[in-house]
C-alpha positions in Angstrom: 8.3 25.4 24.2 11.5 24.9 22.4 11.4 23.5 18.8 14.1 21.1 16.9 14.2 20.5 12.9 14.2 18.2 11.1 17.9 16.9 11.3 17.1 16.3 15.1 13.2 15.1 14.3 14.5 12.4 11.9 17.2 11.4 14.3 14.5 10.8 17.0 12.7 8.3 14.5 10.5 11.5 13.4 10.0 14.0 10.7 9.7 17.7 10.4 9.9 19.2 13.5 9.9 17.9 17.5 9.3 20.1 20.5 10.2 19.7 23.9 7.5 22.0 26.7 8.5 23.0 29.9 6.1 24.6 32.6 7.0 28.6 32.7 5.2 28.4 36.2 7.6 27.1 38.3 5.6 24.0 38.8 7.0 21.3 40.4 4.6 18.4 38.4 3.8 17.9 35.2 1.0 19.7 33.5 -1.2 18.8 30.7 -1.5 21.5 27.9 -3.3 21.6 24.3 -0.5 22.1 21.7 -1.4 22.4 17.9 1.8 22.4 15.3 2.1 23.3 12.6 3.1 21.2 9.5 1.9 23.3 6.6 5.3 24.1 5.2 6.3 20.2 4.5 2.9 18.8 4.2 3.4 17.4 0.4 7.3 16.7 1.3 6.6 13.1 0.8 3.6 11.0 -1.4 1.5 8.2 0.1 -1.4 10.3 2.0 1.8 12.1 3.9 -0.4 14.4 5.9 -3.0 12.5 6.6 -1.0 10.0 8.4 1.1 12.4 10.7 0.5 12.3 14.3 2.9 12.6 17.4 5.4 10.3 19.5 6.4 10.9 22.5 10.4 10.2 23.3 12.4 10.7 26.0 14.4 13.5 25.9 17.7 12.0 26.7 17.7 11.1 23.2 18.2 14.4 22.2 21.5 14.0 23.1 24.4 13.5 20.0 25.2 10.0 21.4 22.5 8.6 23.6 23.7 6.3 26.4 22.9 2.6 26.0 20.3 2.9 28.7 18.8 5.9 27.4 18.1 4.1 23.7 16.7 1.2 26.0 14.4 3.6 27.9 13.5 5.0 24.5 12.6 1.1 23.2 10.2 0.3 26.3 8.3 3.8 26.7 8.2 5.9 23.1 4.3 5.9 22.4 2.5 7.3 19.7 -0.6 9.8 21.4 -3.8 10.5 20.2 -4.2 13.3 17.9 -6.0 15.8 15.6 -4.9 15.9 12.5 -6.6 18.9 10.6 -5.4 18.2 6.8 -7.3 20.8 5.4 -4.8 23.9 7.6 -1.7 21.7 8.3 -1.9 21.3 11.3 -1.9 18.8 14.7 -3.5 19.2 17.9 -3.1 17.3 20.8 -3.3 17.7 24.6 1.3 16.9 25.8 2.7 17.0 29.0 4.7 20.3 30.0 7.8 19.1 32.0 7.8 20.6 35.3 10.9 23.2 35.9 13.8 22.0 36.8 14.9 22.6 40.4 17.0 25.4 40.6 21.2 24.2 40.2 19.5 20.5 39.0 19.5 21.5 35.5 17.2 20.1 32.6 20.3 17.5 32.1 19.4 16.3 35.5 16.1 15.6 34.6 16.7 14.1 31.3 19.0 11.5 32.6 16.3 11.0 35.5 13.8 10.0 32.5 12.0 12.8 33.2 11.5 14.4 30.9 10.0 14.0 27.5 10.7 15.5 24.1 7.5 15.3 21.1 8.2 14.8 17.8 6.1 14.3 14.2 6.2 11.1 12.7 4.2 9.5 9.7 2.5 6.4 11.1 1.9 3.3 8.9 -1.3 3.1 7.1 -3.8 0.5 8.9 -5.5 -0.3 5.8 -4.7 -0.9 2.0 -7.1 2.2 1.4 -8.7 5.5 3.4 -10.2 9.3 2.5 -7.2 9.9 0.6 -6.6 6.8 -1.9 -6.3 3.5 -2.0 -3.0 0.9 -2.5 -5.1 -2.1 -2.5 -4.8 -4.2 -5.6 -7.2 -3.3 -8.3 -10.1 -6.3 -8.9 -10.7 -7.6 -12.2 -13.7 -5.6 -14.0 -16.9 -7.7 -13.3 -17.6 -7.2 -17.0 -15.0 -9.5 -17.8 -17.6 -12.5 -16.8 -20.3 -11.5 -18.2 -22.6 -13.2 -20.4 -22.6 -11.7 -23.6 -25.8 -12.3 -26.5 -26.5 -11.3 -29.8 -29.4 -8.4 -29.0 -26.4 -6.9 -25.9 -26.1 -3.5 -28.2 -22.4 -4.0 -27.4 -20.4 -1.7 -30.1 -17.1 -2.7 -30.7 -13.7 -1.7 -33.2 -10.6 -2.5 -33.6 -7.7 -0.9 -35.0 -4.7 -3.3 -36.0 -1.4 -2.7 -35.4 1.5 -4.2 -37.1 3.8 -6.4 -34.9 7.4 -7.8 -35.7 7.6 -11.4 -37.2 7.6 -14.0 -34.5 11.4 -15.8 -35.0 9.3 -19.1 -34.4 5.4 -20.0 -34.7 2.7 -17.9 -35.4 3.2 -14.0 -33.9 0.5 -12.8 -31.6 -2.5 -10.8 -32.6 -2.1 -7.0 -31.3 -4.8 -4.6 -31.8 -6.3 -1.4 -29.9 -9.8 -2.4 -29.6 -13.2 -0.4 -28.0 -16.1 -1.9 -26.8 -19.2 0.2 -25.1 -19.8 -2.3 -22.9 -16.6 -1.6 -21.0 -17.7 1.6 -20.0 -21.4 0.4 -19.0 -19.5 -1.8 -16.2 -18.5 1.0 -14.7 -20.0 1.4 -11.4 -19.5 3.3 -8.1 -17.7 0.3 -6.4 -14.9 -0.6 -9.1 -11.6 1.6 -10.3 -13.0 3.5 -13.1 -9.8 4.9 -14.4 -9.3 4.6 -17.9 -6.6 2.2 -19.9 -3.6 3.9 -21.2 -5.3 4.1 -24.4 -8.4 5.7 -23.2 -11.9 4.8 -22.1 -13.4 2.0 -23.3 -9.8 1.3 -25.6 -7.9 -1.4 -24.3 -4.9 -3.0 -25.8 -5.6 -6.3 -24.5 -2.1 -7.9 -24.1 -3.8 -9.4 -21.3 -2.2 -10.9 -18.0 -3.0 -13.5 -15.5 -3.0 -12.5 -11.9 -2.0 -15.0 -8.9 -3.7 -14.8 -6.4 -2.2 -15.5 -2.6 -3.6 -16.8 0.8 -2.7 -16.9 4.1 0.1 -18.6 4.9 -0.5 -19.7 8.3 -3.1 -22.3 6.4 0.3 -24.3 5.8 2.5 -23.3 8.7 1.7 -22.0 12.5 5.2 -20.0 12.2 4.2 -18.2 8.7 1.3 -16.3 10.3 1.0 -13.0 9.1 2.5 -13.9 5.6 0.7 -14.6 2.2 1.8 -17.6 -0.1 1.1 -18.5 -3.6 -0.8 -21.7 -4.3 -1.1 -23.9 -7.1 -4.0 -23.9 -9.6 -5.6 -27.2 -8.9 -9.1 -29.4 -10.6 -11.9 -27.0 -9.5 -12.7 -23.4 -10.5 -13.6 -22.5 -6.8 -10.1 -23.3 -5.7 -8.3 -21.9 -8.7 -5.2 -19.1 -7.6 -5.0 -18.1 -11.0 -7.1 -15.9 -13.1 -6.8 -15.0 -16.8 -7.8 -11.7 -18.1 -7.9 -10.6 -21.8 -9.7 -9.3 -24.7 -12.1 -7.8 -22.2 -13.0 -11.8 -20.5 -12.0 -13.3 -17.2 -11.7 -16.7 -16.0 -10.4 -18.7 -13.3 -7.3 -21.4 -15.0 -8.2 -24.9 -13.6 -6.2 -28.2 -15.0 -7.6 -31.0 -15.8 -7.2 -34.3 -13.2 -7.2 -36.4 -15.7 -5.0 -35.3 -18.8 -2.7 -32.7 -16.9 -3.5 -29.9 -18.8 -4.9 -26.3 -18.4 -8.0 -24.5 -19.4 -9.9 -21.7 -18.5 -12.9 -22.7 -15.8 -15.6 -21.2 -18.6 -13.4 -23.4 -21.0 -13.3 -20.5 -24.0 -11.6 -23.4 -26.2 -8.0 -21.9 -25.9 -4.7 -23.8 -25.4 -3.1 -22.8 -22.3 0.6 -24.5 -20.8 3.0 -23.6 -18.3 6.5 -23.7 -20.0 9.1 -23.7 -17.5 12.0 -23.5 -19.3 13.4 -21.4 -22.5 12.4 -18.2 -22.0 14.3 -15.2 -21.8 14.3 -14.5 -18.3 14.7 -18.4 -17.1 11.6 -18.3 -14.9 8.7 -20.3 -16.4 5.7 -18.4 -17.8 2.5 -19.4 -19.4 1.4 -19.4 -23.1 -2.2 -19.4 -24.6 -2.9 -19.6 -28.1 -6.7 -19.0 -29.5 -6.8 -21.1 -32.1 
């Protein structure tokens, strides 16, 4: 087995470390043989579930060399193939069965065999996740807290504060209401299935600036050539087909607008003014403002 670091492993599309086996037998064919490497010593090098998504490609060895010939990096585009592995997280460490390249014939030389396409040369590389989450995390976005619809009554035993804090003077209109407030109801939604991490103010404390989050579908629902791309769409008359969703003060609700007068309001209609300004503010994009009262 001869090894290669990193500076050749991330040259060969890699990371870490690439080996290159060769039967010791004299063996004129090649010969499968269980490898395991180890990975231990640059397992947290990078973030994203690093380990857990190494595994091994298989590259032909003629791109080892400094300056690969054009046919060689064509060679490498057609057959490079990621193989089925082991990964063992826990130790560091990848098992999988390679082939050994047979020996080269005696005054042939292993340069022969490379430039034949013989020959084969194994490296480490970090595969893209398949999903948004797995074992180690997830990078899906985080859903909206089904508490945020519920139906709240008088006997609910909610308990709730608020602590004011002071805010500059608006320059025009009335200045928006900021507060850290609790509610125990907040942290009875919390549930097995839904992101229970706390607010940056603590469980159960949110500061309730509030956002409103778009949501996307499938482009391909427009046009055959956008498959495989997500688009933004419209909020239009009806809650079901609402991309937009408003979140504060601990409620949720779909943003509809109304066929007949133009205007926007929340699907549960919660009585508050809600328009998309498209021009004036700060950043030149248009934005949305909703007043309570």
């Amino acid at each position: 087995m001869e090894t290669f670091d990193n500076a050749v492993a991330r040259r060969l599309g890699g990371v870490g470390l690439a080996v290159r086996l060769t039967r010791g037998d004299g063996g004129t064919d090649a010969a499968p043989a269980r490898v395991a490497l180890d990975y231990s010593s640059f397992r947290n090098a990078y973030s994203g579930g690093f380990a857990s998504r190494l595994t091994l490609k298989r590259v032909p060895a003629c791109m080892l060399e400094s300056r690969p010939s054009q046919e060689c990096v064509e060679r490498a585009k057609a057959t490079t193939r990621t193989l089925p592995v082991v990964n063992d997280v826990v130790h560091g460490r990848v098992t999988a069965v390679l082939d050994a390249d047979p020996a080269p014939a005696a005054g042939s030389g292993v340069a022969a065999a490379e430039a034949a396409g013989d020959a084969s040369v194994y490296v480490l590389a970090a595969s893209a996740a398949s999903t948004a989450s797995d074992a180690t995390g997830s990078f899906a976005a985080t859903d909206l807290k089904p508490s945020g619809t519920w139906q709240v009554g008088l006997s609910g035993g909610d308990f709730s504060y608020s602590y004011p804090l002071p805010a500059v003077p608006a320059p025009g209109g009335s200045a928006p209401g900021l507060a850290l407030q609790y509610s125990s109801s907040s942290v009875d939604s919390l549930t097995s299935y839904t992101n229970n991490q706390a607010s940056v103010a603590g469980l159960g404390w949110e500061l309730n600036a509030g956002f409103i989050e778009r949501q996307f579908v499938p482009c391909g629902a427009y046009e055959d050539r956008l498959k495989g791309h997500l688009c933004w769409e419209s909020p239009d008359g009806t809650a079901s087909g609402s991309a937009l969703t408003l979140s504060v003060g601990g409620r949720s609700s779909q943003i509809v607008r109304d066929s007949d007068s133009g205007t926007y309001k929340t699907a549960d209609d919660f009585g508050w003014k809600i328009q998309y300004v498209t021009s004036g503010g700060q950043s030149g994009q248009p934005y949305w403002k909703v007043t309570d009262q």
